[in-house]
C-alpha positions in Angstrom: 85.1 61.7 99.6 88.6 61.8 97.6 88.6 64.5 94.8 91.4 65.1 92.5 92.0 67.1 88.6 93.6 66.3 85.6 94.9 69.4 83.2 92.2 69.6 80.2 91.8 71.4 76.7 88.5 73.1 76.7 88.8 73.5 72.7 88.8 69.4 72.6 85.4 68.5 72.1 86.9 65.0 72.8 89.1 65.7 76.7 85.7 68.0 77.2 83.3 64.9 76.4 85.8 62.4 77.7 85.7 64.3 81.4 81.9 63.6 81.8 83.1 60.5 80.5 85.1 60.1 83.7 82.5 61.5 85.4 80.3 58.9 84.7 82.1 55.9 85.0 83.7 57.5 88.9 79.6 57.6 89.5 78.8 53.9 88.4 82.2 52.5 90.5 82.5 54.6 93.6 79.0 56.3 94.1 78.1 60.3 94.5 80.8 61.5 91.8 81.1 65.2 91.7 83.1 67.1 89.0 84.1 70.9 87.4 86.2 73.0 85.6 88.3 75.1 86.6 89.8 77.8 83.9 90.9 80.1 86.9 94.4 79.6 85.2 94.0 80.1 81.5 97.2 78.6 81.3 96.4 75.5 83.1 92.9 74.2 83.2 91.7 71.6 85.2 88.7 69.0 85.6 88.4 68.1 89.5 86.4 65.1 90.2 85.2 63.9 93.6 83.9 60.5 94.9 82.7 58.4 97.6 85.6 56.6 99.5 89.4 57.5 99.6 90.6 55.9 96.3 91.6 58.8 93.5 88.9 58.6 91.4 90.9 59.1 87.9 92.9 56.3 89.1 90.2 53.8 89.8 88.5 54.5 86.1 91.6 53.8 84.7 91.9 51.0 86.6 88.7 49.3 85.3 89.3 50.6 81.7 92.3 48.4 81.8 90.7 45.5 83.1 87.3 45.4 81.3 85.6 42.8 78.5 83.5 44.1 76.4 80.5 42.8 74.8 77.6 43.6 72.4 74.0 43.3 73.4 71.0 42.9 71.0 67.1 42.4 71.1 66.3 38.8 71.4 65.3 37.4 68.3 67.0 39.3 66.2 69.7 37.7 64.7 72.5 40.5 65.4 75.7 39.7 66.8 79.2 40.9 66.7 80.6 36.9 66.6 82.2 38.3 63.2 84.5 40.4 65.2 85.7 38.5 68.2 82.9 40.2 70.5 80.7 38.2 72.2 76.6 39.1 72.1 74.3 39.1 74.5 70.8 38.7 73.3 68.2 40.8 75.7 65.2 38.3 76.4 61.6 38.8 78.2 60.7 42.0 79.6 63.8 43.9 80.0 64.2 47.1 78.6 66.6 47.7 75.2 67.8 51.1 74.7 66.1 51.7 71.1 64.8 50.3 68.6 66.3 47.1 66.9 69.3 48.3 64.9 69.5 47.8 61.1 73.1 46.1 61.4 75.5 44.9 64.2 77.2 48.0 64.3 75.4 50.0 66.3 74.3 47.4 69.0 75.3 48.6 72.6 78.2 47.7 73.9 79.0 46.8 77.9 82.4 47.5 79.3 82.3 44.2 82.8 85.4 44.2 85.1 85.0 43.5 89.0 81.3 43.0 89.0 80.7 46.6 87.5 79.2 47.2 83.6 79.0 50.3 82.1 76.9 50.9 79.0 77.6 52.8 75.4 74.8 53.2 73.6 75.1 56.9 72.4 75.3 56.0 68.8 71.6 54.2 68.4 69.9 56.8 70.3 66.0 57.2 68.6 65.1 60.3 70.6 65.2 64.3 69.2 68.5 64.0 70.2 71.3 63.6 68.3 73.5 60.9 68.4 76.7 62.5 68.0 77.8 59.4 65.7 81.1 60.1 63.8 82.5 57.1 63.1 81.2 56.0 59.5 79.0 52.9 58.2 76.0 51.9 59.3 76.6 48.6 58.5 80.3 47.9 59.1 83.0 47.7 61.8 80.9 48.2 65.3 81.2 50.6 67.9 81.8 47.6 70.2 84.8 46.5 68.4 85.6 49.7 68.6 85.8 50.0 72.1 87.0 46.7 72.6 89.8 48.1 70.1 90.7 51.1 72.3 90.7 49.1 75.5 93.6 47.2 74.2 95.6 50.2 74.2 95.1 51.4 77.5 95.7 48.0 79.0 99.3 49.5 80.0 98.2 52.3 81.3 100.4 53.6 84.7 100.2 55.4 87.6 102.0 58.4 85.8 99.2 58.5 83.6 96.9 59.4 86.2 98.4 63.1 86.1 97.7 64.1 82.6 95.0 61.2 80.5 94.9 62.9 77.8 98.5 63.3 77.0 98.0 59.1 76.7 98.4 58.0 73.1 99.5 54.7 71.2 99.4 54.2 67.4 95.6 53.8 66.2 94.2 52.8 62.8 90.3 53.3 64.0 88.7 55.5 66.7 85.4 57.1 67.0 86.8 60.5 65.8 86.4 62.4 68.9 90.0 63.6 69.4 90.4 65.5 66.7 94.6 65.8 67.0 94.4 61.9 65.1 91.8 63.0 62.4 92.5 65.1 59.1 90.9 65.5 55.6 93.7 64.1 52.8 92.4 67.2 50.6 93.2 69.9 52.9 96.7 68.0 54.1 97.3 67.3 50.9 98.3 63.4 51.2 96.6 60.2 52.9 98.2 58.4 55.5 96.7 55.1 54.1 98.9 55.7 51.1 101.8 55.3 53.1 102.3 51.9 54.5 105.2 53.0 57.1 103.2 55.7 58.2 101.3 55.1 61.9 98.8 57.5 62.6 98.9 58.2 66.7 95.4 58.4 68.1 93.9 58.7 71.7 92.3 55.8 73.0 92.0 57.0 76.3 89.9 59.8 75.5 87.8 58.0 72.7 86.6 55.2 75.1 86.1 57.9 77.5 83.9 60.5 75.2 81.8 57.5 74.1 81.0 56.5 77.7 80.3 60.4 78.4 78.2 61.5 76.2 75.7 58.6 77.5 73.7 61.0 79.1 74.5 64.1 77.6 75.4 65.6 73.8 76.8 68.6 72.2 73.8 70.7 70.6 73.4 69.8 66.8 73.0 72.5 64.5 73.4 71.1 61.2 75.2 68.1 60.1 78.9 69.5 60.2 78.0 72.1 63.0 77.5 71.5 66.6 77.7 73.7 69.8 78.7 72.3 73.3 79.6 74.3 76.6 81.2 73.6 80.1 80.3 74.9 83.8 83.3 76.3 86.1 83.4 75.3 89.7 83.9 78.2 92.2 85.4 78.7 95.8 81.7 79.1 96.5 80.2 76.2 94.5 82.8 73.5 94.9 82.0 70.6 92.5 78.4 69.8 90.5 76.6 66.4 90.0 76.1 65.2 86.9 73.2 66.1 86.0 74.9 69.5 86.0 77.6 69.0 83.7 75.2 66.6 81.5 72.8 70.1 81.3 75.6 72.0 80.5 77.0 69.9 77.3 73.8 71.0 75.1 74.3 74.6 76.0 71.1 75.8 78.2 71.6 79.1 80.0 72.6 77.8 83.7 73.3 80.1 86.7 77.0 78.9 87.3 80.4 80.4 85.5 79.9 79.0 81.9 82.1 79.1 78.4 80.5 78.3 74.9 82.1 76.6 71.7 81.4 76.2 68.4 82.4 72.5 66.6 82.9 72.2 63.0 83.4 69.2 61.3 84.3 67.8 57.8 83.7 64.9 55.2 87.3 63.0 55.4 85.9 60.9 52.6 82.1 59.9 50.9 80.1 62.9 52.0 77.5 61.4 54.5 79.4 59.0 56.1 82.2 59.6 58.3 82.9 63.1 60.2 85.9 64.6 61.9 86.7 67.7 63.6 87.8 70.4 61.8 88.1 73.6 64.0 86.9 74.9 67.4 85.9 78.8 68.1 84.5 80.2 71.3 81.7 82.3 71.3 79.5 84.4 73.6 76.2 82.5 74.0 73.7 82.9 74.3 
């Protein structure tokens, strides 16, 4: 079991979303992934992650990241695909499963991320059950998610070793995201100009942590409670504890009362442009709850 911990920003809904994200992926490629926070430093807080085998468990997600295809899958039979932006689809045939019901447009079709004989599924954004689906990008019927990802996996392809100490600090010019690091996003009303007015002008996103928040909030989401309004939280590891398994931190995200150290926040969001369409991140407050 090799463990290791990256510094985090508990008021980023996206680093907080993007360590289960970790998490997740450390689970599907190594086996028995453990993880936690640790705010014992205010001043420098960490997310430690453990997993089966010697191999630094940060490092080998990043690894695969920068090494993985992506492409779309779609109900058989139902004429979706992706072709229109360079991502192949894979239509699912017979008797095995899809993750919802048949999507309205390509955009919200699954995508796989396939390197070294591993996939790993995204699918947050089509989920059909009470939960919600944490979507943020806009346009139900425009530019996928799995060009998206594919999109943010073209720049981390250069990620280094040196990036293995501090992810999230990782960021390269980016025109589209999935709005989850909120340091890229803004509202040209409140800052009183729009970038896309300004052809010299490169917004700098976070690709690392948007490919990463998509994959984590897989099993887990932030608790909705109203359109621009959600509430997430995060369990602490202790000398006592050590690190949880996922389901832990999945549980945690949507804000139960669990038995373990646990911190609260409160995520607003705004309309950057059409009300109804895309949201971004506004401002993060933490609360006592419950």
């Amino acid at each position: 079991m090799a463990d290791a911990s990256i510094p985090v920003d508990l008021f980023n809904p996206g680093q907080v979303f993007a360590c289960l994200g970790f998490l997740e992926a450390a689970d599907v490629l190594l086996g028995e992934a453990e993880g936690g926070f640790d705010w014992t430093d205010e001043a420098n807080v960490r997310f430690q992650l453990g997993a089966k085998g010697d191999k630094n468990p940060f490092a080998a997600v990043l690894q695969f990241l920068a090494a993985a295809k992506v492409f779309a899958q779609a109900p058989g039979g139902s004429g979706l695909s992706t072709a229109k932006w360079g991502i192949l689809t894979e239509e699912i045939n017979g008797n095995a499963p899809y993750p919802y019901p048949t999507p309205q447009s390509p955009a919200t079709l699954p995508a796989v991320l396939v390197a070294s004989g591993k996939a790993i599924l995204i699918d947050h954004w089509g989920d059909a059950t009470n939960r919600d689906a944490a979507k943020f990008w806009a346009g139900s019927g425009g530019y996928p998610g799995a060009a998206l990802a594919r999109d943010a996996l073209d720049l981390v392809r250069d990620c280094s070793i040196s990036d293995v100490e501090d992810p999230f600090a990782f960021c390269r010019p980016q025109s589209s995201s999935y709005r989850f690091d909120w340091r890229r996003d803004y509202i040209p009303i409140d800052a009183g100009f729009s970038p896309n007015d300004h052809g010299d002008m490169n917004m700098m996103g976070f690709p690392l942590i948007e490919i990463l928040a998509a994959i984590g909030l897989g099993n887990a989401r932030p608790k909705r409670l109203r359109k621009l309004e959600y509430r997430y939280s995060v369990i602490g590891k202790t000398a006592a504890d050590g690190l949880y398994a996922p389901t832990f931190l999945r549980a945690a995200l949507g804000c139960p009362a669990l038995p373990f150290p646990q911190r609260f926040f409160r995520m607003r969001l705004g309309w950057p442009g059409k009300e109804n369409q895309a949201r971004c991140i506004t401002n993060i407050t933490e609360e006592r709850y419950p």
